[in-house]
NUTILO-444829 format. One record per residue (C-alpha): residue number from 0; x, y, z. Coordinates in pm, whole numbers. Layout:
{r NUM,{X,Y,Z}}
...
END
This chain:
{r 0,{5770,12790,-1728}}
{r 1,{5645,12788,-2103}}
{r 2,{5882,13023,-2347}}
{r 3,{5676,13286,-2433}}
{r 4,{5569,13363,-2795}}
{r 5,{5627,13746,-2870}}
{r 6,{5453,13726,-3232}}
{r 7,{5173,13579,-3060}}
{r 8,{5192,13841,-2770}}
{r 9,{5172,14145,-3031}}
{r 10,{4888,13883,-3243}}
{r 11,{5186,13916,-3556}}
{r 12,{5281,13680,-3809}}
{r 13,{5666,13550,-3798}}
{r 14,{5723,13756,-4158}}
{r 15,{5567,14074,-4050}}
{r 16,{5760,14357,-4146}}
{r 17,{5876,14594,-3880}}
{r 18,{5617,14855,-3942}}
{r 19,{5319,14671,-3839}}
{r 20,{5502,14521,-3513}}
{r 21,{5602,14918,-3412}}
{r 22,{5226,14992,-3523}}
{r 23,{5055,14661,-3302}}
{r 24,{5286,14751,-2974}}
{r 25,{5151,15136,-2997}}
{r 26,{4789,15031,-3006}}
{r 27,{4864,14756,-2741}}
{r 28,{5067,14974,-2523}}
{r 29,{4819,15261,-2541}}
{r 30,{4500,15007,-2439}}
{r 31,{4684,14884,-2163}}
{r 32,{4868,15116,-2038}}
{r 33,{4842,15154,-1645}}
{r 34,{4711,15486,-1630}}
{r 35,{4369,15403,-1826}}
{r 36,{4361,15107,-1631}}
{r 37,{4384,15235,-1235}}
{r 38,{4417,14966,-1029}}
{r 39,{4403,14645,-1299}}
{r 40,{4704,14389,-1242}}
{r 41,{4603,14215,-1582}}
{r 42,{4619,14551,-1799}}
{r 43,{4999,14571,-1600}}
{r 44,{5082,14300,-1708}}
{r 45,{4958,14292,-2019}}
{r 46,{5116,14633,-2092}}
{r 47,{5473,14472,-1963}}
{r 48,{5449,14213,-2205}}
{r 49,{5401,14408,-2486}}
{r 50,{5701,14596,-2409}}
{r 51,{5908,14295,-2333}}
{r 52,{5776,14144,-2721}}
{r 53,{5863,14459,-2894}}
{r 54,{6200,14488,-2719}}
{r 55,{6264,14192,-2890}}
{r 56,{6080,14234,-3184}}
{r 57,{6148,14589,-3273}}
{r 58,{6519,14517,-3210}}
{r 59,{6672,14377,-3587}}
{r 60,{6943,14223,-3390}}
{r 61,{6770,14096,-3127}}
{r 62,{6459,13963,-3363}}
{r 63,{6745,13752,-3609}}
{r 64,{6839,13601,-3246}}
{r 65,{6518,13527,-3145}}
{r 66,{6416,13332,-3461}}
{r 67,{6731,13164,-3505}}
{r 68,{6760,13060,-3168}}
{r 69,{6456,13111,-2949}}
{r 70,{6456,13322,-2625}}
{r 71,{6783,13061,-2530}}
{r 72,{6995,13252,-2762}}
{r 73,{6825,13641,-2602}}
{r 74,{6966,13513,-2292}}
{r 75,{7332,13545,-2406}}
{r 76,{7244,13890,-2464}}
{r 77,{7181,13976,-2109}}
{r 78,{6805,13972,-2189}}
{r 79,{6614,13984,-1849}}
{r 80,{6228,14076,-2053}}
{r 81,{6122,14447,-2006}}
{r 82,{6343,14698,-2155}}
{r 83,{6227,15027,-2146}}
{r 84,{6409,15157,-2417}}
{r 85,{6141,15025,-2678}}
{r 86,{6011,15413,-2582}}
{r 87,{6267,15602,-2739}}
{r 88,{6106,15657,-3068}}
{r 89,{5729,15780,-2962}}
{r 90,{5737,15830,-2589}}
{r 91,{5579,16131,-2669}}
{r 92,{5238,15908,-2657}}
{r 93,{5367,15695,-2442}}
{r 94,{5510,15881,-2139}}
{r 95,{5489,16266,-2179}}
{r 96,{5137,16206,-2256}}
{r 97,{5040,16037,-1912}}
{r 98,{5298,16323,-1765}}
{r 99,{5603,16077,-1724}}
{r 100,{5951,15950,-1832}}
{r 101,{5877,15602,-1860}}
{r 102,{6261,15505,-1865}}
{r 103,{6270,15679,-1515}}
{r 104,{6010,15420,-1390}}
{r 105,{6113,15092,-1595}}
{r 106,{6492,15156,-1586}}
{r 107,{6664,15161,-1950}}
{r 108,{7029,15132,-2114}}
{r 109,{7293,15263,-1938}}
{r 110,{7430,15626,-1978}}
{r 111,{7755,15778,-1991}}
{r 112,{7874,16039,-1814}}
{r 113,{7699,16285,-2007}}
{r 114,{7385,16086,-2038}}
{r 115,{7456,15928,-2419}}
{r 116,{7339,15569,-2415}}
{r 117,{7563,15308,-2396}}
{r 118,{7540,14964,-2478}}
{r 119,{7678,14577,-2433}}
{r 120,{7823,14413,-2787}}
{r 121,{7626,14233,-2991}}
{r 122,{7613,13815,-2994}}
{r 123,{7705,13627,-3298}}
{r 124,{7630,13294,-3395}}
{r 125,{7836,13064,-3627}}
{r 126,{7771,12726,-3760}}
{r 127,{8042,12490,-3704}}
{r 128,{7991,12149,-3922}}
{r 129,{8096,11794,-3818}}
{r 130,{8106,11409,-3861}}
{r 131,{7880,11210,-3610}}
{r 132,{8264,11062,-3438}}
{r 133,{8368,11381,-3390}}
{r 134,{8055,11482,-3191}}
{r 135,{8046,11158,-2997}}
{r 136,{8384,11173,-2903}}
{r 137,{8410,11596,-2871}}
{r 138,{8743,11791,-3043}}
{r 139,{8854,12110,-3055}}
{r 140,{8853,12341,-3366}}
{r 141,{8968,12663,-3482}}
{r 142,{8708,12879,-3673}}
{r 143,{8785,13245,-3814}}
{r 144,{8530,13500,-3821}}
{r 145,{8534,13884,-3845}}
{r 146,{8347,14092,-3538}}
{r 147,{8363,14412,-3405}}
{r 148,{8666,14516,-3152}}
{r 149,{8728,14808,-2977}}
{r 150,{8918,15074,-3100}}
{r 151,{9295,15098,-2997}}
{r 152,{9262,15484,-3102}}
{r 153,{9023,15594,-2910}}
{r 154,{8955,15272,-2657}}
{r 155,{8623,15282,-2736}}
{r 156,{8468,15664,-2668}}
{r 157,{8462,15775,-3057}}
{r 158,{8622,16033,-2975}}
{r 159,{8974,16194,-3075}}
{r 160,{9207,16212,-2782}}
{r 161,{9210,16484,-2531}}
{r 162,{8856,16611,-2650}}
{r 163,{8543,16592,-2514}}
{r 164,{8188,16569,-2598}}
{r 165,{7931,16904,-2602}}
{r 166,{7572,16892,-2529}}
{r 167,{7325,16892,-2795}}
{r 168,{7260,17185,-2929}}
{r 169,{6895,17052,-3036}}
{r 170,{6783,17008,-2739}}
{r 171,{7028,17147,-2502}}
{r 172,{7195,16833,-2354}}
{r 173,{6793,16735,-2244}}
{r 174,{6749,16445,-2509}}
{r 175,{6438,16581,-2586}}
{r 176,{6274,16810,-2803}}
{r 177,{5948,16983,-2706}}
{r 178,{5683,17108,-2934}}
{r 179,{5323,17228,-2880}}
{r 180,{5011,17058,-3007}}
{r 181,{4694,17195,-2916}}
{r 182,{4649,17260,-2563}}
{r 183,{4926,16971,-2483}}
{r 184,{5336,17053,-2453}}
{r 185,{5445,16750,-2642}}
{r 186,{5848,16602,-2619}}
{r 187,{6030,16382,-2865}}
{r 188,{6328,16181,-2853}}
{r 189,{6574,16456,-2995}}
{r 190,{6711,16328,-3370}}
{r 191,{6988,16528,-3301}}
{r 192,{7157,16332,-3051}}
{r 193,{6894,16030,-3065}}
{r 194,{6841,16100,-2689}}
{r 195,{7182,16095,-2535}}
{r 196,{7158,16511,-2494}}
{r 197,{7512,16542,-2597}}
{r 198,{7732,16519,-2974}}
{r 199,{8081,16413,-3069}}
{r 200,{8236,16680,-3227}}
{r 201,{8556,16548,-3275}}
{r 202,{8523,16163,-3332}}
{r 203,{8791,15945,-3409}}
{r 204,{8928,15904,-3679}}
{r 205,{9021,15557,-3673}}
{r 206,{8673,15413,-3616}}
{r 207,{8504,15710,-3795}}
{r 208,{8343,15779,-3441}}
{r 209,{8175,15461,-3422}}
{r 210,{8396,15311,-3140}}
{r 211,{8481,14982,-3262}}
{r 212,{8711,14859,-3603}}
{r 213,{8621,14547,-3795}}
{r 214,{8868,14303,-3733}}
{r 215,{8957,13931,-3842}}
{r 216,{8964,13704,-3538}}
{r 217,{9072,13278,-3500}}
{r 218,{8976,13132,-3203}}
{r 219,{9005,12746,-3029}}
{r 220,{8674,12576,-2941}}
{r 221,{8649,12303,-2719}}
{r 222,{8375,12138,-2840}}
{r 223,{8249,11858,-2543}}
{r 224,{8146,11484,-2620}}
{r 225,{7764,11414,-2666}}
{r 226,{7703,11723,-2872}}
{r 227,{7373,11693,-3111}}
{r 228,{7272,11867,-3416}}
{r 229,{7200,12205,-3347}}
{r 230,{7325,12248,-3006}}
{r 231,{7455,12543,-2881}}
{r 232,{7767,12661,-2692}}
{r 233,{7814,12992,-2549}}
{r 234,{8136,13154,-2582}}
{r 235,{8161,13446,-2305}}
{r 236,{8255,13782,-2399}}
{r 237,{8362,13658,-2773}}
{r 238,{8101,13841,-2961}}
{r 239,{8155,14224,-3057}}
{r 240,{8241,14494,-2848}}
{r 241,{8044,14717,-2645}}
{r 242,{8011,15091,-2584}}
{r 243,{8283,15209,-2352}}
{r 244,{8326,15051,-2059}}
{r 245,{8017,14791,-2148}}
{r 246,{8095,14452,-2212}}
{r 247,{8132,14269,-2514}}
{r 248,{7868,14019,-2671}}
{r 249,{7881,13652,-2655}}
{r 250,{7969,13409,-2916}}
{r 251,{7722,13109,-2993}}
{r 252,{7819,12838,-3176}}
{r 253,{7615,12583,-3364}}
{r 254,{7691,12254,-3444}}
{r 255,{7536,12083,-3730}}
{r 256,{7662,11716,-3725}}
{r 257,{7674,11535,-4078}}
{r 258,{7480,11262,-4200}}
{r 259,{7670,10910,-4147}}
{r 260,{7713,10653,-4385}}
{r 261,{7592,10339,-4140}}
{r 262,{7499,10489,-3810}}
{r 263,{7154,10682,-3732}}
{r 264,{7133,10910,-3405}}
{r 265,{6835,10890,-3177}}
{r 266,{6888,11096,-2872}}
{r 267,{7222,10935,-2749}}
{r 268,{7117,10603,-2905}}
{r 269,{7273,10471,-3212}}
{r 270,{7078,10268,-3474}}
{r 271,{7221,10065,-3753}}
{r 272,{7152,9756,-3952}}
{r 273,{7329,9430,-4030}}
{r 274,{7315,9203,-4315}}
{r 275,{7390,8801,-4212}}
{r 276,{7331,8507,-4380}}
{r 277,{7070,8231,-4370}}
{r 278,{7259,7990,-4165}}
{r 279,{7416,8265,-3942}}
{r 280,{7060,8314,-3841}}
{r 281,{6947,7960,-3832}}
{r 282,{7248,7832,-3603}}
{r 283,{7393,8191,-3441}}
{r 284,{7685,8342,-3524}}
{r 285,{7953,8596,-3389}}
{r 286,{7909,8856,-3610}}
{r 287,{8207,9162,-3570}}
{r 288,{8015,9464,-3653}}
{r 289,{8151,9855,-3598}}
{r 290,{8107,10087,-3287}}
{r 291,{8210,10468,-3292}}
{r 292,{8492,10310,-3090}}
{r 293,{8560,10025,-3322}}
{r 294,{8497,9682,-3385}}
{r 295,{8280,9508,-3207}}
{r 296,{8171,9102,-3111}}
{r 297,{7791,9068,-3141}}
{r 298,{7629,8744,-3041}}
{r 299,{7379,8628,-3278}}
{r 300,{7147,8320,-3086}}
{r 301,{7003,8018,-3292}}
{r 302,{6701,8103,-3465}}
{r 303,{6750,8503,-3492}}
{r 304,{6481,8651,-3710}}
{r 305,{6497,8896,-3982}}
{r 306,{6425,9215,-3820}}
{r 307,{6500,9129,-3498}}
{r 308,{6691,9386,-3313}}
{r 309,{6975,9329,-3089}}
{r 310,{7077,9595,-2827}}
{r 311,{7410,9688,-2700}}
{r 312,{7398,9853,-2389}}
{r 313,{7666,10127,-2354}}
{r 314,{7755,10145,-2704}}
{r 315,{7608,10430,-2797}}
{r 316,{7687,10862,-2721}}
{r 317,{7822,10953,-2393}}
{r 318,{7526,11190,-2278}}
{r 319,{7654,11538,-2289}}
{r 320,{7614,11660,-1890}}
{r 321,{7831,11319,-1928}}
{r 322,{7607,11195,-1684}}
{r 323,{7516,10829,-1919}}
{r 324,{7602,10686,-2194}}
{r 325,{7315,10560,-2483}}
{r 326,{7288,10195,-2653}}
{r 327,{7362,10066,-2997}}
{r 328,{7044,9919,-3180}}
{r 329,{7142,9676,-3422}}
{r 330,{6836,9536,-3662}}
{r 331,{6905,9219,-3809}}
{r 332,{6915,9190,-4173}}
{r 333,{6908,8796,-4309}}
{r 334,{7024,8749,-4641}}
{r 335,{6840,8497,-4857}}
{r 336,{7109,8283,-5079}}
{r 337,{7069,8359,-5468}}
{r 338,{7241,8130,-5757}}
{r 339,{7250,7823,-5568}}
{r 340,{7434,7519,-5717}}
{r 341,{7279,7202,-5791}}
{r 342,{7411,7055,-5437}}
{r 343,{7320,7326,-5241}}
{r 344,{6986,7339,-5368}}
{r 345,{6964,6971,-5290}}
{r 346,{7084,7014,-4929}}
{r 347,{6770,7307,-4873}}
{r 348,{6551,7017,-4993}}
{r 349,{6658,6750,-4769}}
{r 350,{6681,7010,-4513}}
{r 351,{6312,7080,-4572}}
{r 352,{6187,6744,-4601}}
{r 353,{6339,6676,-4266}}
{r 354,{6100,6924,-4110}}
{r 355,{5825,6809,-4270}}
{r 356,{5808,7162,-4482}}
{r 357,{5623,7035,-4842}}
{r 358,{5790,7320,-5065}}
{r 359,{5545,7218,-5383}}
{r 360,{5223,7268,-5244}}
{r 361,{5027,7614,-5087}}
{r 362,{5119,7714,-4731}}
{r 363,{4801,7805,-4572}}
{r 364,{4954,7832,-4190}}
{r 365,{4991,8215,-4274}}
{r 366,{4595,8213,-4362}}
{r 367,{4566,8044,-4057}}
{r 368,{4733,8325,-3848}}
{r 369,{4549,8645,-3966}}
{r 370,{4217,8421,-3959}}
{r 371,{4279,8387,-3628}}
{r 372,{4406,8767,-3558}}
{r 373,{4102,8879,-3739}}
{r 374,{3846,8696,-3498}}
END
């Protein structure tokens, strides 16, 4: 199935700022939402995919992700497409307006015990840079980075030991404040307690009530044969903490793989080029060239042309599902000789006057050939 474009789904440029995405999801969720469309599977759907773009979208974490990384890297994050808490800041229109909690129907974060939201730790991404041997052959690599634990205070609730958390007193532990307007009750997400009905009023003083500490981290990565640049591997459970009792993020590392001095990368094929003489080519040679696994015999036949390209099965980048190995494509380079000596220049002469080659006068045979391409 194609990856869906969320910019396109809202109709938003990549660089729009997060006003006018919050503003094109109202107008789209409003026009399709199921109520003024009774019975229409297309204004459903439509309305589902809306919120599923501005979950993403209206998310700053989850919108770096998605750029960086496509919907590939949301999938770390436990994405599964709708997420009904896209509502929170104007379900007002949205839901009390057609006489519903729309995170009753779509299902949103999970809640603590008294109802606060809780969620999973965030992913991170690092970049991890290496030489083209190193990703043929795979390695392993330590690489520091600072991320988000869980607090050995308070184990994560934000809270000082032996205290508890109260309900709201904004909205009474509801999560919701209600006003009138008009002839219509209206309810807003509380800004209180930003919906969770309830406030810590003792929080931790370790974590300032935030739950987690900053902390400096070195791990060991196994990073397997075959990788390309920018491919990804996906760390379990090694980006930042969660809420209580939520897990933590993921950890995605990128590789970018450096440029090499004599080899190019195509796919799992290798190309390079190499440089032989005029006789090599004329009479074949064995010419030892390099591999990524060191030296190597290649058989040049009689009469090798410049340009020509030789291929050496196997001798390229073990595939990295490891299920086959690419080729090395070696191009032929032949050498003209400059500063002959007198002999030598002698020898080409006799040489040519053997094969009947008359070096003073104009070689039409190459007129001859497009003449006869051209017809």
């Amino acid at each position: 199935m194609a990856e869906k474009d969320y910019y396109r789904v809202l109709g938003m440029p990549r660089d729009a700022p997060a006003e006018d995405i919050k503003k094109a999801y109202r107008q789209m969720a409003l026009k399709h939402h199921p109520d003024r469309n009774p019975g229409s599977k297309e204004a459903e759907e439509r309305f589902k995919e809306a919120a599923e773009a501005y979950s993403v979208l209206g998310d700053p974490e989850k919108r770096s992700v998605y750029d960086r990384f496509g919907a590939e890297g949301l999938r770390g994050q436990g994405f599964s497409g709708f997420d009904a808490s896209v509502f929170g800041d104007f379900e007002d229109i949205l839901g009390n307006f057609f006489g519903f909690n729309l995170g009753d129907i779509f299902g949103g974060r999970a809640r603590g015990r008294g109802g606060a939201r809780r969620s999973r730790g965030h992913d991170l991404a690092v970049e991890l840079e290496i030489g083209l041997e190193e990703a043929a052959a795979g390695l392993e690599r330590e690489i520091k980075l600072t991320r988000a634990e869980t607090c050995q205070a308070c184990h994560g609730s934000k809270r000082k030991a032996g205290t508890r958390p109260s309900a709201c007193p904004a909205c009474g532990g509801r999560g919701q404040v209600r006003y009138q307007q008009g002839f219509f009750t209206m309810a807003r997400t509380c800004p209180r307690c930003q919906g969770g009905g309830e406030i810590n009023p003792s929080p931790c003083e370790a974590c300032q009530g935030r739950g987690h500490t900053r902390e400096k981290r070195t791990l060991k990565v196994r990073i397997p044969a075959g990788v390309d640049e920018g491919s990804r591997l996906r760390l379990v459970g090694e980006g930042e903490a969660g809420d209580e009792d939520m897990p933590a993020g993921d950890l995605y590392v990128v590789t970018r793989v450096r440029k090499h001095a004599f080899f190019e990368r195509d796919g799992n094929d290798l190309v390079c080029e190499v440089p032989v003489s005029f006789t090599q080519a004329a009479l074949g040679a064995r010419v030892e060239i390099p591999t990524l696994e060191g030296p190597e015999i290649l058989k040049l036949p009689a009469g090798t042309q410049p340009g020509e390209i030789v291929r050496l099965k196997g001798k390229g980048i073990q595939d990295v599902s490891g299920r086959r190995r690419g080729d090395l494509f070696v191009k032929v380079l032949v050498r003209t000789p400059e500063n002959l000596s007198k002999d030598q220049k002698a020898l080409l002469a006799k040489l040519a006057e053997i094969r009947g080659e008359d070096i003073e006068s104009v070689d039409k045979s190459v007129m001859h050939r497009l003449k006869n391409i051209l017809q």
